[in-house]
Backbone as XML, in Angstrom:
<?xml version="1.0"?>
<chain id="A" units="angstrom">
  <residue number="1" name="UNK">
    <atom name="N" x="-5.716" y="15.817" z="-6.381"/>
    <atom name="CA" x="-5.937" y="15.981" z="-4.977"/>
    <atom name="C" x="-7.094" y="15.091" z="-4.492"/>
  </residue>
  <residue number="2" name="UNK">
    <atom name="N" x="-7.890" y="14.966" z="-5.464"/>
    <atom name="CA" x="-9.244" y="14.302" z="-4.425"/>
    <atom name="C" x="-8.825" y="13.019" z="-4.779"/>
  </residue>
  <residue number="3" name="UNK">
    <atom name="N" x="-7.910" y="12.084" z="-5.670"/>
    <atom name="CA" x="-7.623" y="10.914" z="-5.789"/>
    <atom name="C" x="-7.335" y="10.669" z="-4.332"/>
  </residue>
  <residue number="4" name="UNK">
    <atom name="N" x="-6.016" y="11.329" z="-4.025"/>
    <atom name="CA" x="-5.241" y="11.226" z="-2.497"/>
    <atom name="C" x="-5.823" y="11.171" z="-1.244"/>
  </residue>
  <residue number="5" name="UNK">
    <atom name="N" x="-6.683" y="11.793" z="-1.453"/>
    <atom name="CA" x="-8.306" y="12.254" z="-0.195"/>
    <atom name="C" x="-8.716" y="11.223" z="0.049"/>
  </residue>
  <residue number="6" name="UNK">
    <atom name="N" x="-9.325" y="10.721" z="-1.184"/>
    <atom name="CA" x="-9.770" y="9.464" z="-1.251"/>
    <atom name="C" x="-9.195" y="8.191" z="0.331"/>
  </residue>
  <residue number="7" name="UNK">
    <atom name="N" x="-7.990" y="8.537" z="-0.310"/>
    <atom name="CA" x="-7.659" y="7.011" z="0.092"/>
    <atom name="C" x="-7.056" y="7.517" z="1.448"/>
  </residue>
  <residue number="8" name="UNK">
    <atom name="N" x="-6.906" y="8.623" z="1.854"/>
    <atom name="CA" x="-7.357" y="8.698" z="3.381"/>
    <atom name="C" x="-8.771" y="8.386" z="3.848"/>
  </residue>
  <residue number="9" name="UNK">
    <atom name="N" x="-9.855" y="8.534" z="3.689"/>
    <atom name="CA" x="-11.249" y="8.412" z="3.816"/>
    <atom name="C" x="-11.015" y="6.564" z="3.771"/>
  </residue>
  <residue number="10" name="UNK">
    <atom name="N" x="-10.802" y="6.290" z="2.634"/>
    <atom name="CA" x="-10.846" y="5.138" z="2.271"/>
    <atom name="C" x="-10.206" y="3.975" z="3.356"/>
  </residue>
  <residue number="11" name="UNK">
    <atom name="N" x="-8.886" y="4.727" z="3.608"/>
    <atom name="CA" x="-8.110" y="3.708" z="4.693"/>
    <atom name="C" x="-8.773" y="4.455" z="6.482"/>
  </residue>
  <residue number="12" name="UNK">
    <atom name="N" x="-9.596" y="5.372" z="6.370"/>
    <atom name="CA" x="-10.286" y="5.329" z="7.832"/>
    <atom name="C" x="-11.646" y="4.573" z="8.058"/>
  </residue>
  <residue number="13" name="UNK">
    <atom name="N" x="-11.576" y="3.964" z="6.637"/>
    <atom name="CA" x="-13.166" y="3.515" z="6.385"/>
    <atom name="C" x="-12.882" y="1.901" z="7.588"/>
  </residue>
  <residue number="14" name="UNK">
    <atom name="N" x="-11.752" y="1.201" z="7.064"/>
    <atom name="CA" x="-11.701" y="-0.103" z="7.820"/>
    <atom name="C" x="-10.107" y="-0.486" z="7.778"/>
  </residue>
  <residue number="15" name="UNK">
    <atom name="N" x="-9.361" y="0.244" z="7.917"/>
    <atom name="CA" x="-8.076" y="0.593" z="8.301"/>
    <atom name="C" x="-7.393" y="-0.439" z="7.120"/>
  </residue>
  <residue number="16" name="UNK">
    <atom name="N" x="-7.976" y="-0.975" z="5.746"/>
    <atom name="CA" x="-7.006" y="-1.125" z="4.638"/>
    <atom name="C" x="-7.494" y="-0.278" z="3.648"/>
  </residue>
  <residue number="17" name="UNK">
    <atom name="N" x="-6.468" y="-0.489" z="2.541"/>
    <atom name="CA" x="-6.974" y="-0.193" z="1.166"/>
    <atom name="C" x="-7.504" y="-1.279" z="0.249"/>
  </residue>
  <residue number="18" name="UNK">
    <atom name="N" x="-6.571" y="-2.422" z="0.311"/>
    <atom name="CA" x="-6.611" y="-3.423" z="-0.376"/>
    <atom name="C" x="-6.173" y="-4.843" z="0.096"/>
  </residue>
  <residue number="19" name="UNK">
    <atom name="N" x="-6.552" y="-5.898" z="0.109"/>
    <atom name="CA" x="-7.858" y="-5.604" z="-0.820"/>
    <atom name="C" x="-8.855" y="-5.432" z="-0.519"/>
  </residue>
  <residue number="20" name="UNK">
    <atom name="N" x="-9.692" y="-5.489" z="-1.607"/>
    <atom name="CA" x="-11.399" y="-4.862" z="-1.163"/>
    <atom name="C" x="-12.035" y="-6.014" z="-2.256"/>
  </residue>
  <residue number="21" name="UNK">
    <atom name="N" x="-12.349" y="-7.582" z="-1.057"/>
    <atom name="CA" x="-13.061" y="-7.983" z="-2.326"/>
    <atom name="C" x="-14.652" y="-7.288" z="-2.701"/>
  </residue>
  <residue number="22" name="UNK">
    <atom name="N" x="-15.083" y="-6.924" z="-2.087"/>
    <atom name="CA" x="-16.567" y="-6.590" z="-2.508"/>
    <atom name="C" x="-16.510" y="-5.193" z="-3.506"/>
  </residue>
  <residue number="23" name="UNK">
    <atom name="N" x="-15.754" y="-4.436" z="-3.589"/>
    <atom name="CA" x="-15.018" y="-3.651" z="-4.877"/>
    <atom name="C" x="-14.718" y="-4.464" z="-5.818"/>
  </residue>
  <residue number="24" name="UNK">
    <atom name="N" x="-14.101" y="-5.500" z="-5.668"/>
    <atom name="CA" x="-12.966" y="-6.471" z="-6.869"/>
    <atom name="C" x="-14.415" y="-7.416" z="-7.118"/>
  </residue>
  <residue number="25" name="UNK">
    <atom name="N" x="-15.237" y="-7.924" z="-6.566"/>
    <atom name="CA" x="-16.742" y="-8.506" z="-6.904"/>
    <atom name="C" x="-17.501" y="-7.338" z="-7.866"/>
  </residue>
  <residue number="26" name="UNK">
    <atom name="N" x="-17.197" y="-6.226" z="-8.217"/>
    <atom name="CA" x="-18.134" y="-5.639" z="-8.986"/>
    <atom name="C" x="-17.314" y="-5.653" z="-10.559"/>
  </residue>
  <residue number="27" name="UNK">
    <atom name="N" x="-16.046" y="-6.101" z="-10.663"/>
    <atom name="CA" x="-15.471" y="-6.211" z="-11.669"/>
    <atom name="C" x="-15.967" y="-7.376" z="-12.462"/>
  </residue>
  <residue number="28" name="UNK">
    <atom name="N" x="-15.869" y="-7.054" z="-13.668"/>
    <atom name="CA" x="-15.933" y="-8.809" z="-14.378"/>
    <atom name="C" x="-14.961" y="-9.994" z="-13.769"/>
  </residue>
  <residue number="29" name="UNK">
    <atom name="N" x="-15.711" y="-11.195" z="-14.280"/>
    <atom name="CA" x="-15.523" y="-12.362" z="-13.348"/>
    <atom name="C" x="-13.550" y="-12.701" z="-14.069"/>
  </residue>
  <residue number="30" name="UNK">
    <atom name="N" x="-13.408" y="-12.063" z="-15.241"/>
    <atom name="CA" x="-12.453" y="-12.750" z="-15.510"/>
    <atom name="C" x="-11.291" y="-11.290" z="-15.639"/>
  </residue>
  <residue number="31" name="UNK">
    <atom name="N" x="-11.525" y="-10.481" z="-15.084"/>
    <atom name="CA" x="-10.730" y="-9.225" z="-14.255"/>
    <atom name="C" x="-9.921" y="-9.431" z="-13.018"/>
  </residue>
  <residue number="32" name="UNK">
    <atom name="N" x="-8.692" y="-8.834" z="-13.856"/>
    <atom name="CA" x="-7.413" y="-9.006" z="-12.471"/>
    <atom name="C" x="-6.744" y="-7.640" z="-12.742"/>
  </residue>
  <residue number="33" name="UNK">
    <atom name="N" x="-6.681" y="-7.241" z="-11.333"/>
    <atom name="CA" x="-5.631" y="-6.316" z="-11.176"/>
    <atom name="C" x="-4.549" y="-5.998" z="-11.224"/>
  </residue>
  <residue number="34" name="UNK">
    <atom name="N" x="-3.413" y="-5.140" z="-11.600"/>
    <atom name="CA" x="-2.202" y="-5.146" z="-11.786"/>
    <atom name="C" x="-1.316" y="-5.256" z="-10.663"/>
  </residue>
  <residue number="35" name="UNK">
    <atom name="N" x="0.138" y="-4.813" z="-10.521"/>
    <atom name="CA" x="0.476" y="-4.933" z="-9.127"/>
    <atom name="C" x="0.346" y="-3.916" z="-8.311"/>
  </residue>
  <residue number="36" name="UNK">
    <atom name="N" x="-0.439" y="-2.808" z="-8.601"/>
    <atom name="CA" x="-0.697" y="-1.686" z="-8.304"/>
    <atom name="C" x="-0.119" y="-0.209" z="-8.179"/>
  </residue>
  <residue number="37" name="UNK">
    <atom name="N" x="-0.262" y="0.563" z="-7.650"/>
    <atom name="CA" x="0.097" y="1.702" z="-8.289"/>
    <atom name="C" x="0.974" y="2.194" z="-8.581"/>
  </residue>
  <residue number="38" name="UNK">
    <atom name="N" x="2.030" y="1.996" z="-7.382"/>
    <atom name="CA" x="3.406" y="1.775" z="-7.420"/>
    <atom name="C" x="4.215" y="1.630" z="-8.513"/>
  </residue>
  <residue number="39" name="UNK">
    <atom name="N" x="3.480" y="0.280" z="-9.324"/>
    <atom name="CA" x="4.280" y="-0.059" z="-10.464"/>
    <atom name="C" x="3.531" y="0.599" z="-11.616"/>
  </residue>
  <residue number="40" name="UNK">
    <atom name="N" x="2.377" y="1.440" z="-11.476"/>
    <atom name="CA" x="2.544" y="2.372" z="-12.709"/>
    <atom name="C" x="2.328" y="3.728" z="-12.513"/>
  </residue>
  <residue number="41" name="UNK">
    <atom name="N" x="3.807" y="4.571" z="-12.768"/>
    <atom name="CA" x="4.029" y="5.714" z="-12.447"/>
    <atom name="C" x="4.105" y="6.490" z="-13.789"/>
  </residue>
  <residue number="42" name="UNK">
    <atom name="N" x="3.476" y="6.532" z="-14.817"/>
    <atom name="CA" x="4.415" y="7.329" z="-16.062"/>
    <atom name="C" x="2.474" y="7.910" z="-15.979"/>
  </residue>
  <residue number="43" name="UNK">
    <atom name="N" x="2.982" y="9.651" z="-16.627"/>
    <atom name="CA" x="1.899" y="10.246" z="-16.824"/>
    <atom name="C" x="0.696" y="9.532" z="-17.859"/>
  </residue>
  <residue number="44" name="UNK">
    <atom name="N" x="0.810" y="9.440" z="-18.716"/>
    <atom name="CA" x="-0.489" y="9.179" z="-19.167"/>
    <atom name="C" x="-1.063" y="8.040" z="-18.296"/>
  </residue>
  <residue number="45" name="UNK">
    <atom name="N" x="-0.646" y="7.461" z="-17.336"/>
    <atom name="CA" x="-1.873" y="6.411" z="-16.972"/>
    <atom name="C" x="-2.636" y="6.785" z="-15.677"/>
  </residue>
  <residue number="46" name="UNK">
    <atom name="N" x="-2.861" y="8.313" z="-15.552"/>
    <atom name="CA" x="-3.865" y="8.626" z="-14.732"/>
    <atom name="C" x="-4.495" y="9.375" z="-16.223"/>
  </residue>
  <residue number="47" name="UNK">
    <atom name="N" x="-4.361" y="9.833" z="-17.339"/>
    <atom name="CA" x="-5.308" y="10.371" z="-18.404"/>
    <atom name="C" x="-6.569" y="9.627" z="-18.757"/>
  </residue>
  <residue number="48" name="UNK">
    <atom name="N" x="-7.571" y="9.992" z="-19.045"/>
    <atom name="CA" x="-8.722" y="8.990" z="-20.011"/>
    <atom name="C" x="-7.986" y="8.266" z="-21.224"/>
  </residue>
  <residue number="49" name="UNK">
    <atom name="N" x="-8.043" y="7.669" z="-21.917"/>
    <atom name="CA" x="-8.081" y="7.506" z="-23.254"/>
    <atom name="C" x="-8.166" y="8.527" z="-23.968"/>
  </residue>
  <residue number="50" name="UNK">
    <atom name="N" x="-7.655" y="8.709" z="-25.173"/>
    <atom name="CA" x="-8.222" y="9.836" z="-26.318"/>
    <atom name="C" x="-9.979" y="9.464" z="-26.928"/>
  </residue>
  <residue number="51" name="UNK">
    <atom name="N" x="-10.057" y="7.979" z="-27.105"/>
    <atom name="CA" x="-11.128" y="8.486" z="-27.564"/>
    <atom name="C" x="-12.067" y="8.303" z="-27.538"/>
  </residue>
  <residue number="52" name="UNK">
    <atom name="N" x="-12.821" y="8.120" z="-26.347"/>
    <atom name="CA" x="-13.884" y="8.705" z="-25.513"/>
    <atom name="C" x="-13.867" y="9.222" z="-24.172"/>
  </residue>
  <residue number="53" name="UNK">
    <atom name="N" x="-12.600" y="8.956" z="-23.855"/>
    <atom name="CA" x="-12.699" y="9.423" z="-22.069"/>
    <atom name="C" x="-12.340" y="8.449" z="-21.379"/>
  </residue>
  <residue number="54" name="UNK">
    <atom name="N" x="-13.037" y="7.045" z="-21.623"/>
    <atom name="CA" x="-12.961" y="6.441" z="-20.561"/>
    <atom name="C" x="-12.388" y="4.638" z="-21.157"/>
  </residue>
  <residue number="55" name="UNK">
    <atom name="N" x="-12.039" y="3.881" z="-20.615"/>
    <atom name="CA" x="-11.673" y="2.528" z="-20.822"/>
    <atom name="C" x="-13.088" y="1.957" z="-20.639"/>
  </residue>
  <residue number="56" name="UNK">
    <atom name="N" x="-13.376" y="1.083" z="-21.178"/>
    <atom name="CA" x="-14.846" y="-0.133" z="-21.077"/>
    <atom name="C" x="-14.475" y="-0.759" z="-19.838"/>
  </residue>
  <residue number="57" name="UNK">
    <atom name="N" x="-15.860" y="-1.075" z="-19.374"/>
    <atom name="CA" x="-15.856" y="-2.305" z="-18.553"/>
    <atom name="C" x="-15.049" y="-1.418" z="-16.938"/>
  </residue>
  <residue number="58" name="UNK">
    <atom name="N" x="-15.731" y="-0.741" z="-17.086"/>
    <atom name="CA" x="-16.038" y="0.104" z="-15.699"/>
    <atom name="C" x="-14.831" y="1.166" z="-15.119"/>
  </residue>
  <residue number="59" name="UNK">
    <atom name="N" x="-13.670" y="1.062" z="-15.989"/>
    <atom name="CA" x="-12.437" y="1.704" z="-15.939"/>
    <atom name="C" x="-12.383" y="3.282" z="-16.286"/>
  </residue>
  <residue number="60" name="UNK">
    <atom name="N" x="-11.786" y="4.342" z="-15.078"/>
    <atom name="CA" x="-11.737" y="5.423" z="-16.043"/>
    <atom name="C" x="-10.385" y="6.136" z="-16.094"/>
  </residue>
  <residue number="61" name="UNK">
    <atom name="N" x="-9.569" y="5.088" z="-15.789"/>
    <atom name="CA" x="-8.496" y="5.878" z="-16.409"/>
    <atom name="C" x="-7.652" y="4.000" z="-16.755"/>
  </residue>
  <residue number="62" name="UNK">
    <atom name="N" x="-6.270" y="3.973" z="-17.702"/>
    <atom name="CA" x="-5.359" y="3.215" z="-17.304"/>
    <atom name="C" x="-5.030" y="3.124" z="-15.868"/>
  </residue>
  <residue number="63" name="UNK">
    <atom name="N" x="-4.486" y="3.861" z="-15.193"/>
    <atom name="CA" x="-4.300" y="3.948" z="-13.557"/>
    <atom name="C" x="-5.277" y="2.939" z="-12.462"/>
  </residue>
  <residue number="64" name="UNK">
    <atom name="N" x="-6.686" y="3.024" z="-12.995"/>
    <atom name="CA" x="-7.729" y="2.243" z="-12.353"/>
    <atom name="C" x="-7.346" y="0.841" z="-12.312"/>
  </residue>
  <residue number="65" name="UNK">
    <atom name="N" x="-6.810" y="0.594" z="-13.375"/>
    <atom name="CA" x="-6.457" y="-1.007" z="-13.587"/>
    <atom name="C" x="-5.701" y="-1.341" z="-12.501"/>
  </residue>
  <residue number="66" name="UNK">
    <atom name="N" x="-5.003" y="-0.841" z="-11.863"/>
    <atom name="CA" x="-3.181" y="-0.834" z="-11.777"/>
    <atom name="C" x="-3.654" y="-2.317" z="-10.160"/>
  </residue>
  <residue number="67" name="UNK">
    <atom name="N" x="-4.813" y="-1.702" z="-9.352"/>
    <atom name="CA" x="-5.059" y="-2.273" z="-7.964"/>
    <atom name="C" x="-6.461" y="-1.348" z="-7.929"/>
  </residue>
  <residue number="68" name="UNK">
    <atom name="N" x="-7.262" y="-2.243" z="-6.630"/>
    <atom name="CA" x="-8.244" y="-1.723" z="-6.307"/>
    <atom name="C" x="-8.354" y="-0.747" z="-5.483"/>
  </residue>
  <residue number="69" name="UNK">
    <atom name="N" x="-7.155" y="-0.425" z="-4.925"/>
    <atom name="CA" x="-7.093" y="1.034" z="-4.227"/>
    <atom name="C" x="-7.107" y="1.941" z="-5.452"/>
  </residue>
  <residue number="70" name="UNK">
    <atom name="N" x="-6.663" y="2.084" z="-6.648"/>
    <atom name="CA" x="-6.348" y="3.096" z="-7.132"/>
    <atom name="C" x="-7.431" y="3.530" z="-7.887"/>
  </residue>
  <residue number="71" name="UNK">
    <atom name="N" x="-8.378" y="2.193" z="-8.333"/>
    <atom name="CA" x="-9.488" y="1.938" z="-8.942"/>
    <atom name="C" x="-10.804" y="3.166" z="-8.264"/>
  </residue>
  <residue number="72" name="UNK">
    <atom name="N" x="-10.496" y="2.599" z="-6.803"/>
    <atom name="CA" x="-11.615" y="3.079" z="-5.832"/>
    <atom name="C" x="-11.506" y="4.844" z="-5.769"/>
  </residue>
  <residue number="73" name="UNK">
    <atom name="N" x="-9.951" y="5.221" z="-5.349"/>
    <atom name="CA" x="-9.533" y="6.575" z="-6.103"/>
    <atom name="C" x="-9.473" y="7.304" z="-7.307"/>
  </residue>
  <residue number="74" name="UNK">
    <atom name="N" x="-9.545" y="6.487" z="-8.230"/>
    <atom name="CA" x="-9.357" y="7.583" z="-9.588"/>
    <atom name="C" x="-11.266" y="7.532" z="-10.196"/>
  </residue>
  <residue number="75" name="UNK">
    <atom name="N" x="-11.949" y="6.203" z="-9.568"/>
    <atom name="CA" x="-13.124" y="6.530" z="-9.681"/>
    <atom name="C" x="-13.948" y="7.634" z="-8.769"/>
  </residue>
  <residue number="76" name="UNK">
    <atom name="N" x="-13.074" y="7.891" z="-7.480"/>
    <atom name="CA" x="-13.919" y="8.568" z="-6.892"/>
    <atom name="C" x="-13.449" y="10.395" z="-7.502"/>
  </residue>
  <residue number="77" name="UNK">
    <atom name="N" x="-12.235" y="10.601" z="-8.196"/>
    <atom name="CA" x="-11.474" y="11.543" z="-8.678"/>
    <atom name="C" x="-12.523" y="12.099" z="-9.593"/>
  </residue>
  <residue number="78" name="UNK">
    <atom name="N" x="-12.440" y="11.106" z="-10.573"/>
    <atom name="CA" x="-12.915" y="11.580" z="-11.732"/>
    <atom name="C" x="-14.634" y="11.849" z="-11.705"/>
  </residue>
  <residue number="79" name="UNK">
    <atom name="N" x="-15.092" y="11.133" z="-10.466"/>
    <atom name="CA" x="-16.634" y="11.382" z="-10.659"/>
    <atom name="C" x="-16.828" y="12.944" z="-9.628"/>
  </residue>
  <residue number="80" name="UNK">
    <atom name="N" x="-15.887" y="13.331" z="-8.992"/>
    <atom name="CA" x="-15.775" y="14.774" z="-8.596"/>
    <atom name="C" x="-15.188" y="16.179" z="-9.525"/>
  </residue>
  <residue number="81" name="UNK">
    <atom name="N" x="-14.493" y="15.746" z="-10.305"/>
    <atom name="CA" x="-13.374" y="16.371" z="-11.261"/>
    <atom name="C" x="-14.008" y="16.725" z="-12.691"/>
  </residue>
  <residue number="82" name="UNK">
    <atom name="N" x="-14.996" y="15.502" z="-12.895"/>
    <atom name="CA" x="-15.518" y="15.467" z="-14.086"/>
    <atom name="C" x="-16.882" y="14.793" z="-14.063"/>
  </residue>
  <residue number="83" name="UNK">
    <atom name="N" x="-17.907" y="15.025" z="-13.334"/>
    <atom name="CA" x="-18.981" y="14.971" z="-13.062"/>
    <atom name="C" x="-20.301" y="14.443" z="-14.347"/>
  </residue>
  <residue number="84" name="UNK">
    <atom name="N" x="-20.453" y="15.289" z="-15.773"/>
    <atom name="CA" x="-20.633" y="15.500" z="-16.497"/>
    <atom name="C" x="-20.876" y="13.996" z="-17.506"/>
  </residue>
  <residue number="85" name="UNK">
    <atom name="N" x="-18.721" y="13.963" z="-17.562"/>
    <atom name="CA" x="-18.514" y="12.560" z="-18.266"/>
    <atom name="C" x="-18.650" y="11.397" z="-17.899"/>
  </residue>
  <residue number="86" name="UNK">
    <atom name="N" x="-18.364" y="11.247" z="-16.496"/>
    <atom name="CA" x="-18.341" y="10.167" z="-15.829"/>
    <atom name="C" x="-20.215" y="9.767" z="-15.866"/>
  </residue>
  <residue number="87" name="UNK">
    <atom name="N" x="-21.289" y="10.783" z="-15.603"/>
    <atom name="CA" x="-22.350" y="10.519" z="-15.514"/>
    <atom name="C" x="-23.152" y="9.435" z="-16.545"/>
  </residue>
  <residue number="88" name="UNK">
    <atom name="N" x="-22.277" y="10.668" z="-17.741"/>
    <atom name="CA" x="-22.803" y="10.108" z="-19.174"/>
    <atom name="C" x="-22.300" y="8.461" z="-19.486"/>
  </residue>
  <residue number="89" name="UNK">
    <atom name="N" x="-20.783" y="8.486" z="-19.197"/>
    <atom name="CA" x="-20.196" y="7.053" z="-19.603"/>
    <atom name="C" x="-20.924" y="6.176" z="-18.492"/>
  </residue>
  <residue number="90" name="UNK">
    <atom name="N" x="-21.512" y="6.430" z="-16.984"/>
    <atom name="CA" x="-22.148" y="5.548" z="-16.762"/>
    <atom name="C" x="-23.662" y="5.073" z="-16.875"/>
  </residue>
  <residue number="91" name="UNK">
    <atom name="N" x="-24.124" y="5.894" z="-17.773"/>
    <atom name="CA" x="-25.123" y="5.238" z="-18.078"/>
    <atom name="C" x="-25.082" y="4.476" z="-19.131"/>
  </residue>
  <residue number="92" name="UNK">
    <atom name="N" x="-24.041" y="3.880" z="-20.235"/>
    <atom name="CA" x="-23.232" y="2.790" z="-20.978"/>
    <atom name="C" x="-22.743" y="1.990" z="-20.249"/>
  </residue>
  <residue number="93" name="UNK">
    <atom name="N" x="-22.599" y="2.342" z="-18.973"/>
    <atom name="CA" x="-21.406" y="1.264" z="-18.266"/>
    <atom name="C" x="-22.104" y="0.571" z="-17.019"/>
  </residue>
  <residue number="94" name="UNK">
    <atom name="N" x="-22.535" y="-0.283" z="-16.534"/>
    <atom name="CA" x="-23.063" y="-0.885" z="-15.598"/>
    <atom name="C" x="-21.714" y="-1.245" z="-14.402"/>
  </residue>
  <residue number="95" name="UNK">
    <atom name="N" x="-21.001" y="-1.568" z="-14.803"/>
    <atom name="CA" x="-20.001" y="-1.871" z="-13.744"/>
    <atom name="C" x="-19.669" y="-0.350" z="-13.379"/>
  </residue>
  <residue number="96" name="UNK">
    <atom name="N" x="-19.124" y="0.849" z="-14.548"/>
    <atom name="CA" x="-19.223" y="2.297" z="-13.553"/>
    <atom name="C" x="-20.361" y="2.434" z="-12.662"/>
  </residue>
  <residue number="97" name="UNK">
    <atom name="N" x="-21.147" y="2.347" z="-13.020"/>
    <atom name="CA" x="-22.994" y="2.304" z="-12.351"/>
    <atom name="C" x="-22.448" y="1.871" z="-10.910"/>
  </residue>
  <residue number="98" name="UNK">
    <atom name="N" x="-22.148" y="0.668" z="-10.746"/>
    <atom name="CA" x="-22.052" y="0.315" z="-9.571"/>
    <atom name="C" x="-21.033" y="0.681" z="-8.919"/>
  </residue>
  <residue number="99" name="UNK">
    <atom name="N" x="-19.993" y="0.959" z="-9.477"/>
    <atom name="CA" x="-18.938" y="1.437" z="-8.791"/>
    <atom name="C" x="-19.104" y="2.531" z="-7.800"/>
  </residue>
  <residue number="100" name="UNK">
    <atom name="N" x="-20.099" y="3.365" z="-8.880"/>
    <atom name="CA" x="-20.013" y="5.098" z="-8.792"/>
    <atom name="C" x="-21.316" y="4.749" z="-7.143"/>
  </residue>
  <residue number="101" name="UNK">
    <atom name="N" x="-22.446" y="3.938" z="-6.908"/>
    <atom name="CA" x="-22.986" y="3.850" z="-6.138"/>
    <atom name="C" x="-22.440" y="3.260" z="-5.212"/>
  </residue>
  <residue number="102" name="UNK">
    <atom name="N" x="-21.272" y="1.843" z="-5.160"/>
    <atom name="CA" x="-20.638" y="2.117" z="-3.918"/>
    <atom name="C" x="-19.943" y="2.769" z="-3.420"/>
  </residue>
  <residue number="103" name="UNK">
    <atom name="N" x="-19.240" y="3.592" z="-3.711"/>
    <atom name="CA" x="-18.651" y="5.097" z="-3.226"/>
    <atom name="C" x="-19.367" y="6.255" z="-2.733"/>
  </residue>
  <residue number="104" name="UNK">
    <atom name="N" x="-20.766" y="6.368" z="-3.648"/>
    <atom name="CA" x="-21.478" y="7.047" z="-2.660"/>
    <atom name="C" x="-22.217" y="6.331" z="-1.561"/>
  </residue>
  <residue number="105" name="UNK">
    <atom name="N" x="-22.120" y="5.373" z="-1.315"/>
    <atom name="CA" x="-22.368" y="4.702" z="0.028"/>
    <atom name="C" x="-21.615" y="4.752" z="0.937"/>
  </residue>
  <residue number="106" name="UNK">
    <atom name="N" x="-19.879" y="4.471" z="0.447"/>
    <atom name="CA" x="-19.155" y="4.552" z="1.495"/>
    <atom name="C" x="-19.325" y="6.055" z="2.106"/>
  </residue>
  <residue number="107" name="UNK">
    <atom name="N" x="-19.102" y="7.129" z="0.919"/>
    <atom name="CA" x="-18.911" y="8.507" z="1.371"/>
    <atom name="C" x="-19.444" y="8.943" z="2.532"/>
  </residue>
  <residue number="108" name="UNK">
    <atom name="N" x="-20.998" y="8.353" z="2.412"/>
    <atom name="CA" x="-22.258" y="8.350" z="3.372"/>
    <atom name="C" x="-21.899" y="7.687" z="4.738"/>
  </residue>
  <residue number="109" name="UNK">
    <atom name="N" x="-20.869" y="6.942" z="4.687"/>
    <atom name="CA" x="-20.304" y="6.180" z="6.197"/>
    <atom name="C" x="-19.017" y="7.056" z="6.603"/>
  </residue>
  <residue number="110" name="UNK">
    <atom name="N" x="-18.767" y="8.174" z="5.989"/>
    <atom name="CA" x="-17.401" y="8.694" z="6.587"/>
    <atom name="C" x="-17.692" y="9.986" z="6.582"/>
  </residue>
  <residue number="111" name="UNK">
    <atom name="N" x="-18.905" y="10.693" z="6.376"/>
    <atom name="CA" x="-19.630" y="12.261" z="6.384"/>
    <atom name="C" x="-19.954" y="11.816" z="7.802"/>
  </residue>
  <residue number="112" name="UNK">
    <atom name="N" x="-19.808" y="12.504" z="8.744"/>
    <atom name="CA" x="-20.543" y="12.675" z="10.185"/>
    <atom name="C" x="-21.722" y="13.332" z="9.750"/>
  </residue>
  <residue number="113" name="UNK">
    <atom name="N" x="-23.199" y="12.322" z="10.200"/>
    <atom name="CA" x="-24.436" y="12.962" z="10.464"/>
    <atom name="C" x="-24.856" y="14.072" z="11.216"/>
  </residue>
  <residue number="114" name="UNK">
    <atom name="N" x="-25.408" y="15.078" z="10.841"/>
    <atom name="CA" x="-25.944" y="16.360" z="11.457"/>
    <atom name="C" x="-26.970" y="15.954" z="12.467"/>
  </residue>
  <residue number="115" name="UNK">
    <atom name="N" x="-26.454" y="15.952" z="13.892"/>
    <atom name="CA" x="-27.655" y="15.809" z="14.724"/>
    <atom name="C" x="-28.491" y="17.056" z="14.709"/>
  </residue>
  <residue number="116" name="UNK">
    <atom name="N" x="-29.665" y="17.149" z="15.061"/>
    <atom name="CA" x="-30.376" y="18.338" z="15.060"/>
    <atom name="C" x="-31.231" y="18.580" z="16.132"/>
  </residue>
</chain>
């Protein structure tokens, strides 16, 4: 559910999903995306890996790979869903690092401020 959320938030943020180069700029330089989500539908590729949780190099599921919409969703999923792991694998992971901080930036542009 909060993958899906996501990418309502996401597409009211600036009326696309994808692409997003300044998302696709936090990937390694020699990182490409798949054709996206569409074309990968079989269960295990929203799972972690077996064995640690997460894919290297800023990925946390197979699914993330697929496009940068799905990337931007299953990172924002899993850092709500699974709080804990995602924390831990990003302090190993510098590209999660950044990921996980531009999302809470965007979040911060689509929460309406409490006037007081």
């Amino acid at each position: 559910m909060h993958h899906e959320v996501f990418h309502f938030a996401d597409l009211a943020d600036d009326g696309s999903l994808a692409p997003d180069p300044a998302w696709e700029a936090l990937n390694a330089p020699s990182f490409v995306y798949g054709a996206g989500g569409r074309t990968l539908r079989a269960a295990w590729a929203g799972r972690p890996p077996e064995s640690d949780g997460f894919l290297s190099g800023g990925f946390v599921s197979p699914y993330a790979t697929s496009g940068a919409e799905e990337d931007k969703a299953e990172t924002f999923a899993f850092a709500v869903a699974r709080p804990a792991q995602v924390k831990e694998r990003a302090a190993q992971d510098a590209i999660l690092r950044s990921k996980l901080h531009e999302i809470r930036g965007a979040s911060g542009r689509w929460i309406p401020r409490r006037r007081a």
